[in-house]
NUPA-600708 format. One record per atom (N, C-alpha, C, CB): atom name; x, y, z. Coordinates in Angstrom, 3 decimals, always signed. Glycine has a CB too. Layout:
<recs>
[rec CA [X Y Z]] ...
</recs>
This chain:
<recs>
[rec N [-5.962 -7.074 +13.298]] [rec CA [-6.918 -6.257 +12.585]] [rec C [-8.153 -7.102 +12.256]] [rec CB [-6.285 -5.666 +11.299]] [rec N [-9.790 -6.262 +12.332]] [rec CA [-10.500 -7.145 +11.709]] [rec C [-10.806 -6.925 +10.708]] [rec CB [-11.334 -7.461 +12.145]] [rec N [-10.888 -8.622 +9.910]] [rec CA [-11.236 -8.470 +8.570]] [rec C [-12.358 -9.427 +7.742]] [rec CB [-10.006 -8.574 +7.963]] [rec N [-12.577 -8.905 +7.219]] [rec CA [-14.057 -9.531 +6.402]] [rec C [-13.815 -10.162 +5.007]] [rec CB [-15.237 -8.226 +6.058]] [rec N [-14.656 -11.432 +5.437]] [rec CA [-13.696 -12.685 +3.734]] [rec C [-15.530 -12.752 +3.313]] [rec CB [-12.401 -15.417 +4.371]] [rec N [-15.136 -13.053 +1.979]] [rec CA [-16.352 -12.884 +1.662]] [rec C [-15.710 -14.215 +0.332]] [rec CB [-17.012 -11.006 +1.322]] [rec N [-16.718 -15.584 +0.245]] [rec CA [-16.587 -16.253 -0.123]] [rec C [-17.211 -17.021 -1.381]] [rec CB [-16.501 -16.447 +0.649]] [rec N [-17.695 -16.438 -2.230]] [rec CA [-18.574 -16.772 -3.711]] [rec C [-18.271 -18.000 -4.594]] [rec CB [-18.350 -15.583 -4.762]] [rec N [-19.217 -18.778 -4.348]] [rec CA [-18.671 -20.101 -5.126]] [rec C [-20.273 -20.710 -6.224]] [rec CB [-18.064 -21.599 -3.545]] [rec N [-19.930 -20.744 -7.021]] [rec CA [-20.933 -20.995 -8.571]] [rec C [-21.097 -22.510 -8.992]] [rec CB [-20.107 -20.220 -10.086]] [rec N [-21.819 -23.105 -9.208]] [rec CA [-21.949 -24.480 -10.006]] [rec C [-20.984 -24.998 -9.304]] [rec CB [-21.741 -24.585 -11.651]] [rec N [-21.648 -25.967 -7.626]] [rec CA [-20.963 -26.373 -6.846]] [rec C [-21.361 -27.488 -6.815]] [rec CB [-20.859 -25.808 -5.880]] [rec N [-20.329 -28.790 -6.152]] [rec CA [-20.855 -30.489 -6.176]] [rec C [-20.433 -30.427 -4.375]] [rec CB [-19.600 -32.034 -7.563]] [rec N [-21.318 -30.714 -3.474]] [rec CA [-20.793 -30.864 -2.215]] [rec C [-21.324 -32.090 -2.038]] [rec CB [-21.092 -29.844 -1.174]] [rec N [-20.874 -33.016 -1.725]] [rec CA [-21.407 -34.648 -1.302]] [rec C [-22.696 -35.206 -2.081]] [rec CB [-21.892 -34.714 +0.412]] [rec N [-22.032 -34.969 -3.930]] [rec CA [-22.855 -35.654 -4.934]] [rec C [-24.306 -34.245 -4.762]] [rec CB [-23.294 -37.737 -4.343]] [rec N [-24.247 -33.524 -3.833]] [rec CA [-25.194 -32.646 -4.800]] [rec C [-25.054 -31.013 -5.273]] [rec CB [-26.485 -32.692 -4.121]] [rec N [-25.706 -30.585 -6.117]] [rec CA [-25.204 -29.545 -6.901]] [rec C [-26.234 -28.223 -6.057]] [rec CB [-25.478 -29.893 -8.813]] [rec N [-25.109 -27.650 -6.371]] [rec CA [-25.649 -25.903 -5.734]] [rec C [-25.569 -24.803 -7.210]] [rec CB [-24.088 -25.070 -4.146]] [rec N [-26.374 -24.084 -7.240]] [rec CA [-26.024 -23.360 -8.170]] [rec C [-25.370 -22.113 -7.622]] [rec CB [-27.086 -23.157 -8.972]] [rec N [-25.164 -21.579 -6.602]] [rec CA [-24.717 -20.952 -5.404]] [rec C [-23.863 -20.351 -4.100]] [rec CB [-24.983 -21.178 -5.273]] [rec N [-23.125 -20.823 -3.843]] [rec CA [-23.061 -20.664 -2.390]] [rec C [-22.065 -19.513 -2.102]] [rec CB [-22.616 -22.029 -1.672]] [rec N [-22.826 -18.705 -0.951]] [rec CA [-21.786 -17.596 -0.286]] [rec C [-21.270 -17.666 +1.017]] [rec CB [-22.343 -16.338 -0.237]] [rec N [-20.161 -17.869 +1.931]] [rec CA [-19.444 -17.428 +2.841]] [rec C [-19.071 -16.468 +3.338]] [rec CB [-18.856 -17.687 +2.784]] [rec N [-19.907 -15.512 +4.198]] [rec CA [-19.419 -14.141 +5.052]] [rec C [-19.455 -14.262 +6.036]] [rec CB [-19.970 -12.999 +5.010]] [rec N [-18.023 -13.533 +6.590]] [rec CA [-17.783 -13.996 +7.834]] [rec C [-16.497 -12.721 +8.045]] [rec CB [-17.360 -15.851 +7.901]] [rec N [-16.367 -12.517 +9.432]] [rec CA [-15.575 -11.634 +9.744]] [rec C [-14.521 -12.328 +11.250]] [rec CB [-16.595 -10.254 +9.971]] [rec N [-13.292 -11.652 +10.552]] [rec CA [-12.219 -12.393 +12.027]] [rec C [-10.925 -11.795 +12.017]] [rec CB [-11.799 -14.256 +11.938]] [rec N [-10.318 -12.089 +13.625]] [rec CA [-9.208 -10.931 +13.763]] [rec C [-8.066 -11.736 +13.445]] [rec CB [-9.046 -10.134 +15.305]] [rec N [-7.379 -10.831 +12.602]] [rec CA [-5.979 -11.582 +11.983]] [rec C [-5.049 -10.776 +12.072]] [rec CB [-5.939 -12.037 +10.519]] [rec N [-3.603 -11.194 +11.903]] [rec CA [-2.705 -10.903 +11.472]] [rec C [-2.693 -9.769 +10.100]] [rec CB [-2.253 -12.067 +11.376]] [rec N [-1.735 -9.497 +9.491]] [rec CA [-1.693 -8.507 +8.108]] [rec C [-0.760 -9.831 +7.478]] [rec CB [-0.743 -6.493 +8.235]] [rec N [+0.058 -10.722 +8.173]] [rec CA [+1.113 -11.730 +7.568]] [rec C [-0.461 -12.943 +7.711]] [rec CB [+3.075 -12.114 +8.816]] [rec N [-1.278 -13.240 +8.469]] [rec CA [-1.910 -13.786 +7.795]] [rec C [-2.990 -13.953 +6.166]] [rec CB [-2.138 -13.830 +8.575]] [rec N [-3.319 -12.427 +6.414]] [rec CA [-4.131 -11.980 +5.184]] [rec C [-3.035 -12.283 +3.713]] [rec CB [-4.583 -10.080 +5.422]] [rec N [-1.902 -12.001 +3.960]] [rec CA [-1.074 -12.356 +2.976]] [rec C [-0.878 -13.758 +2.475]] [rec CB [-0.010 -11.929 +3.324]] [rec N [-0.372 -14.761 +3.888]] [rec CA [-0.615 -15.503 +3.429]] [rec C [-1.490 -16.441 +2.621]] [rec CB [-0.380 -15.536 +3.850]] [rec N [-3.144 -16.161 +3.394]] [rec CA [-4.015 -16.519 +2.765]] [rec C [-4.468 -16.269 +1.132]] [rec CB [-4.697 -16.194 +3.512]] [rec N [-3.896 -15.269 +0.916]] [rec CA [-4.219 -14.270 -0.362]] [rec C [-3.568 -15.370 -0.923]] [rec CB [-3.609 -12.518 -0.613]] [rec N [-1.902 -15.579 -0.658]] [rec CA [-0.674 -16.079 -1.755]] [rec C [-1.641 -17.745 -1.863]] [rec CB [+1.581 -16.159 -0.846]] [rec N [-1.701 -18.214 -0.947]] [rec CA [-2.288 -19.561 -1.285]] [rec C [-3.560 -19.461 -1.783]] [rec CB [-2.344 -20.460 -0.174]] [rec N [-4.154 -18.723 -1.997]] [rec CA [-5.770 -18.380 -2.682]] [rec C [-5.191 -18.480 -4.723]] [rec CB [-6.553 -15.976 -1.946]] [rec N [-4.191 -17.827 -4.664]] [rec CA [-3.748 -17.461 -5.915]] [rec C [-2.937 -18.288 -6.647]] [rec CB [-3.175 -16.403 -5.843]] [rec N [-2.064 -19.076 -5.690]] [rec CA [-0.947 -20.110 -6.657]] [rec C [-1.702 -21.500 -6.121]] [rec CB [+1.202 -20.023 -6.138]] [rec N [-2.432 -21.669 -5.636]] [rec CA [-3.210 -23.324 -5.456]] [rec C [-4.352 -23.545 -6.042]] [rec CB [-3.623 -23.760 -4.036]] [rec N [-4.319 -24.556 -7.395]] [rec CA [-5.162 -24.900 -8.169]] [rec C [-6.642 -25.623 -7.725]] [rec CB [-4.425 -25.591 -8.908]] [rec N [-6.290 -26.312 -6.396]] [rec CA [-7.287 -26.919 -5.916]] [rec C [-7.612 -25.994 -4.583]] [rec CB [-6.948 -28.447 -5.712]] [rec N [-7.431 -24.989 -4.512]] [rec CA [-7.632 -23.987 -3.082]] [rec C [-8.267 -24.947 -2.308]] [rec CB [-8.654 -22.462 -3.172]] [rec N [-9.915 -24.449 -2.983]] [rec CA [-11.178 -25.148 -2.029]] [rec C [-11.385 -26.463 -2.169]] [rec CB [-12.571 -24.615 -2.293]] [rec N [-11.343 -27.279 -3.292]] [rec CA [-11.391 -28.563 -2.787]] [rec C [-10.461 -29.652 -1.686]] [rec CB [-11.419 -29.009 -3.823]] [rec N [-9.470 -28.615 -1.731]] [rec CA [-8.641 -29.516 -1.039]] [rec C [-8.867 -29.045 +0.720]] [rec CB [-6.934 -29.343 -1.706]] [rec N [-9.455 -28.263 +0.944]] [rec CA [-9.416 -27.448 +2.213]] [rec C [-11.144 -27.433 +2.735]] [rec CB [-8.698 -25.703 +1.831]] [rec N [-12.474 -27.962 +2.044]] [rec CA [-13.329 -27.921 +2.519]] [rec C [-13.949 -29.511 +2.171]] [rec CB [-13.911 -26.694 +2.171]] [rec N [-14.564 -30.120 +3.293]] [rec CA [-14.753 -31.532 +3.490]] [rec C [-16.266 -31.620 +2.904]] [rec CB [-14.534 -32.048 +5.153]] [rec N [-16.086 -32.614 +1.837]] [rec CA [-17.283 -32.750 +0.874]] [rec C [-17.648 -32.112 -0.405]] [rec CB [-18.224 -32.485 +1.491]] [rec N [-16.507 -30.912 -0.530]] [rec CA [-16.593 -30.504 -1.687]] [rec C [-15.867 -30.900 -2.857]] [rec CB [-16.489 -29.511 -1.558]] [rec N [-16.640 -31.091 -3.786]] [rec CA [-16.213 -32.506 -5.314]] [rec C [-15.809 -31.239 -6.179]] [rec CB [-18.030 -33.849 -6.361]] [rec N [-16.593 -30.421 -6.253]] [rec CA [-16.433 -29.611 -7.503]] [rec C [-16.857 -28.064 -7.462]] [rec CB [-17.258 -30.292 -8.580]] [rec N [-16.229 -27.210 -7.701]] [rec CA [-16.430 -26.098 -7.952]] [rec C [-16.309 -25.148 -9.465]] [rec CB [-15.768 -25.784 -7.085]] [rec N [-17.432 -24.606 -10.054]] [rec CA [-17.233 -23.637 -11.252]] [rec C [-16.610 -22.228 -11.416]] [rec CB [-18.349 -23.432 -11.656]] [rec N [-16.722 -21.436 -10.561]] [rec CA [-16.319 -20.408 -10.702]] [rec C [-16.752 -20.000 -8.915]] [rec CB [-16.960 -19.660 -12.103]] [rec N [-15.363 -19.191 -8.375]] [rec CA [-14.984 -19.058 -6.982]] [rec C [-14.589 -17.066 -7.737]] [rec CB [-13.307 -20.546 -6.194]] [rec N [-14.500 -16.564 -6.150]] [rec CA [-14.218 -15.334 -5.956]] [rec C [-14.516 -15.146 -4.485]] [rec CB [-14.930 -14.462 -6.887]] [rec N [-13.210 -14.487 -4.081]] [rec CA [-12.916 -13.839 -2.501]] [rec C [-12.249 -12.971 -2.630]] [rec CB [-12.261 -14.576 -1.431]] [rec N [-12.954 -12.220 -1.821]] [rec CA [-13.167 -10.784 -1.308]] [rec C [-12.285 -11.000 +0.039]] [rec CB [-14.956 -10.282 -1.036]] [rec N [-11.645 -9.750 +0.100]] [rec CA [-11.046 -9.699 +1.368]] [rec C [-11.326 -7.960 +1.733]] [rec CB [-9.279 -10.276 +1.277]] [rec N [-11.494 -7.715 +2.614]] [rec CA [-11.893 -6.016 +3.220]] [rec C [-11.607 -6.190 +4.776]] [rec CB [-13.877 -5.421 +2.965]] [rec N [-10.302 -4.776 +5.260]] [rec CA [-10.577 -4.441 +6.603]] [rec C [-11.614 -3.666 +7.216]] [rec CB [-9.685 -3.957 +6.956]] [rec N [-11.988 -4.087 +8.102]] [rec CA [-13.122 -3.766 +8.552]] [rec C [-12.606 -2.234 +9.425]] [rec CB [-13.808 -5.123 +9.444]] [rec N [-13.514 -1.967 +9.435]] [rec CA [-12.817 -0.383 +10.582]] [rec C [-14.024 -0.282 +11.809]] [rec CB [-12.833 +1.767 +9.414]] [rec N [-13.115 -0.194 +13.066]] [rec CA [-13.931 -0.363 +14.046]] [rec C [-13.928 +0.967 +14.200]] [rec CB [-13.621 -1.254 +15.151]] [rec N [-15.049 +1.683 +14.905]] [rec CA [-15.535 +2.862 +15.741]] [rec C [-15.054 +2.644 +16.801]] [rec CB [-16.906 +3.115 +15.912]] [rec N [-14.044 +3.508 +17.552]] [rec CA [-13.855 +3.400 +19.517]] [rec C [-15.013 +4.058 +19.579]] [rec CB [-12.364 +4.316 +20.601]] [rec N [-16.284 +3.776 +20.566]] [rec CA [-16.993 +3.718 +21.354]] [rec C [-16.766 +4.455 +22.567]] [rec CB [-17.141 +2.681 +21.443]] [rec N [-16.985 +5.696 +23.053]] [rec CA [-16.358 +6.403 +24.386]] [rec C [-17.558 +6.452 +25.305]] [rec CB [-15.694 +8.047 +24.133]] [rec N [-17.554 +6.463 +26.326]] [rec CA [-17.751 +6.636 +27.799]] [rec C [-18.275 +8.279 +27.972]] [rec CB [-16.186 +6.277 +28.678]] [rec N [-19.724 +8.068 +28.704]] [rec CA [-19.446 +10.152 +29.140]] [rec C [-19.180 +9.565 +30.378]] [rec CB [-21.084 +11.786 +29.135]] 
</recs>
C-alpha cells in the first residue's frame, strides 16, 4: 500500500547547529506489518530520532503523521 509519513521536528541541534524547524514528506510503498511496526517503535523508543538519523544531537518536540494514500486506476479508451 502507499503511504505518506509526514515528519515534524521543533527546536532541532543537527551537527552543533540549531533549526527552529524541520519537516519530512515523503511517500512509499509498504507493507500494513510495516506501518505497524514503525508506529510501535515511534511510540515505545525514547530516542526514536536521535538514534536513527546521522547528526542529529537534539530534538524539542517531534510529531508523525502517517496517511494511506489512495491511488486512482487510470483506464485506457
Amino acid at each position: 500500500m502507499l503511504v505518506r509519513f509526514r515528519l515534524e521536528m521543533d527546536n532541532l541541534i543537527v551537527h552543533g547547529e540549531h533549526f527552529d524547524c524541520v519537516t519530512i514528506d515523503f511517500t512509499q510503498d509498504v507493507t500494513r506489518e510495516d506501518v505497524m511496526g514503525f508506529s510501535k517503535k515511534w511510540i515505545t523508543s525514547r530516542n526514536f530520532l536521535t538514534s536513527r538519523m546521522n547528526g542529529l544531537n537534539k530534538v524539542g518536540e517531534s510529531a508523525l503523521t502517517i496517511e494511506k494514500v489512495e491511488v486512482e486506476a487510470s483506464y485506457k479508451d
